[in-house]
N, C-alpha and C positions, 0 to 999 in steps of 0.2 A: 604239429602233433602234440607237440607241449601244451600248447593255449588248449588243446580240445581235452586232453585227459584231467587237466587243473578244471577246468568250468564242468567236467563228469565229477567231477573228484567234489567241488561245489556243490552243485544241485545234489548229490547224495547225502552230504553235510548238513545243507538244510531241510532235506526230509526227516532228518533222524532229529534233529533241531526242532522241527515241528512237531515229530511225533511223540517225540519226549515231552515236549511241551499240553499236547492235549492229554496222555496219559498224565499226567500231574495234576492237570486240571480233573479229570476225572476221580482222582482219588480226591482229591481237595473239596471237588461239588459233593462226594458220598459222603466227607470226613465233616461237613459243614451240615449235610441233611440228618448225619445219624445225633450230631449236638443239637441241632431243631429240636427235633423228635424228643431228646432224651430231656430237654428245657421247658416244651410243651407237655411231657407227662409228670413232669414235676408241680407243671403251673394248675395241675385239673385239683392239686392240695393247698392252690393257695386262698385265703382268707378272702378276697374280693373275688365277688361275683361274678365280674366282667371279665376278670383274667383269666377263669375258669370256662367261661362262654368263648372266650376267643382260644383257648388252647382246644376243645373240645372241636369246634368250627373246624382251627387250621388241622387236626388231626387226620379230622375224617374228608377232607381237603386232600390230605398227603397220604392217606390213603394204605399206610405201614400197616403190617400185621403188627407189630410189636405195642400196636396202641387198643389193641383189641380187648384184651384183661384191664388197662386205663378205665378203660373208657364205660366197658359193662360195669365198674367198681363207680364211673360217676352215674347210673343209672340209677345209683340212690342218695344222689347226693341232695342237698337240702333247698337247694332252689327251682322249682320249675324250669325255669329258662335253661339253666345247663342239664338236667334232665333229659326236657325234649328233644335239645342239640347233640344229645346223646344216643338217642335212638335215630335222629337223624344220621348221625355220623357213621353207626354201627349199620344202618342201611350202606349208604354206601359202599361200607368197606367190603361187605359180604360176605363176612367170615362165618363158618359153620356154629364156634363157640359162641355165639349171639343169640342162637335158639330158643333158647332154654331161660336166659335173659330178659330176651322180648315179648316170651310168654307171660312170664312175672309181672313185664311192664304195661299188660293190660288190665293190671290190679291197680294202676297208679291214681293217686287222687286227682288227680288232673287229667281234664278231658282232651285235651291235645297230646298228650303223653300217650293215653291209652288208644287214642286215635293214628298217629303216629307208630304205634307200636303194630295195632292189628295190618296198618298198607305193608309196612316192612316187612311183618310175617306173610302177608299176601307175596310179595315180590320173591321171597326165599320156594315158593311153592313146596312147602314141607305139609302132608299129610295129616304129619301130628299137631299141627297145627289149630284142623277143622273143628275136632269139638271146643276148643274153648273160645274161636270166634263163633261158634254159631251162639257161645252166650252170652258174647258182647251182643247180639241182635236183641236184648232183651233191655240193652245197657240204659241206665236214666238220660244222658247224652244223646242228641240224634246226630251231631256231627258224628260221633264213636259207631253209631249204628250203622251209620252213612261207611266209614271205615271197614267194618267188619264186613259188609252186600260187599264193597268193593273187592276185599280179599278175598272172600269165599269164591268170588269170579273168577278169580285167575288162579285159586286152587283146585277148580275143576275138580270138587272129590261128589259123588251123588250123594252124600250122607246129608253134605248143605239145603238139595232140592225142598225136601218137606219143611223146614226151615223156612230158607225162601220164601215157600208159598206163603207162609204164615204173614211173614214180615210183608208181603204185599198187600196188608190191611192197616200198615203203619202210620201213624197220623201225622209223619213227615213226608213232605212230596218228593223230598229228595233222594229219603232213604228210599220209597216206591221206585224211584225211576233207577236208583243202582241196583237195586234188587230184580227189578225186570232184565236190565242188562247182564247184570251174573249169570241169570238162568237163564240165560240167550247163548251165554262162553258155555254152560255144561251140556244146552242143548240133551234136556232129558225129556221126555216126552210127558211125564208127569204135569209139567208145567203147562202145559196148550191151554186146556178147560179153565187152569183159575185165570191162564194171561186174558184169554178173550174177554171172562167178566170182567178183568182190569181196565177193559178200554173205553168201560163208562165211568172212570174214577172222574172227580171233580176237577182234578187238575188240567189242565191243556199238555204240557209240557210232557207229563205223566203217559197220558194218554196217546203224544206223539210216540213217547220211545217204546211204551209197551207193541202200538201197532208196527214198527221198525221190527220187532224184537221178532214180532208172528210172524211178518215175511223174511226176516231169515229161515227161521222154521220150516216155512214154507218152501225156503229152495235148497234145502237139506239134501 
């Protein structure tokens, strides 16, 4: 009876052993990630470039809100590259304070920036978003253009449609073909009459998606 209350008396020893043990590690792994964190927002003010690009990277990697304010504050910092990885980051992270940021960052001299900026604000589906991509569809940029058809799509707002139509005389074939696909996601009825004339556009590829786009339509 002795040996079995000692080897009870054991195994609950080592639970407690163990479980003190992963509770420690758990404060240790939060105690280890909140110094990350606070190392990588220190590093988006350092003088080299790269340190900046790789804190901005592991940021929005890691995913913290508290790197949220960082990170909008490097959305004007002075090199493209940590720029863009800024609005890449701020995509990910998904925070509501980016809004308003990202709208700005469709001002940005850089057409990756401002390209980047319009898919993110597509991905957020914010409303308030629709008029100022519908004037990136105007933008000198056809990647940026190409960005904007894409957002407007998955922002589903009608005010895009007429727009749209326009932009489906664009002299990019690429922007053509997101821009048919957009007005395929808002599915408004406006769109029918100019898609059909689309299906003689010069391009093949063009003229694959727009006819794709009318048979969704079609099974409405």
């Amino acid at each position: 009876g002795r040996m079995m209350r000692f080897k009870k008396f054991s195994v609950i020893i080592l639970i407690l052993i163990i479980a003190a043990i992963s509770v420690t590690g758990v404060f240790l792994r939060k105690g280890n990630k909140d110094k990350k964190i606070e190392r990588l927002i220190r590093d988006l003010d350092d003088k080299n470039e790269f340190v900046r690009i790789n804190a901005v990277e592991q940021l929005g990697m890691l995913g913290d809100l508290r790197a949220v304010e960082p990170l909008i504050k490097a959305l004007g910092d002075g090199a493209v590259s940590v720029r863009f990885r800024a609005v890449r980051a701020l995509d990910e992270i998904k925070d509501p304070r980016a809004f308003e940021p990202l709208i700005k960052a469709l001002d940005d001299d850089d057409k990756g920036v401002r390209q980047s900026a319009a898919m993110a604000l597509g991905k957020i589906e914010d409303t308030r978003a629709v008029e100022p991509l519908i004037k990136m569809l105007s933008d000198g940029s056809a990647f940026v253009r190409q960005g904007a058809a894409w957002a407007l799509g998955k922002i589903k707002d009608p005010r895009a449609v007429a727009p749209l139509i326009k932009a489906l005389g664009d002299g990019d074939k690429d922007v053509r073909r997101y821009v048919a696909e957009s007005l395929c996601r808002i599915k408004d009825p406006r769109a029918i009459e100019p898609l059909k004339k689309a299906l003689e556009d010069e391009d093949p590829d063009v003229r694959s998606a727009v006819q794709s786009v009318l048979d969704k339509f079609s099974q409405k």
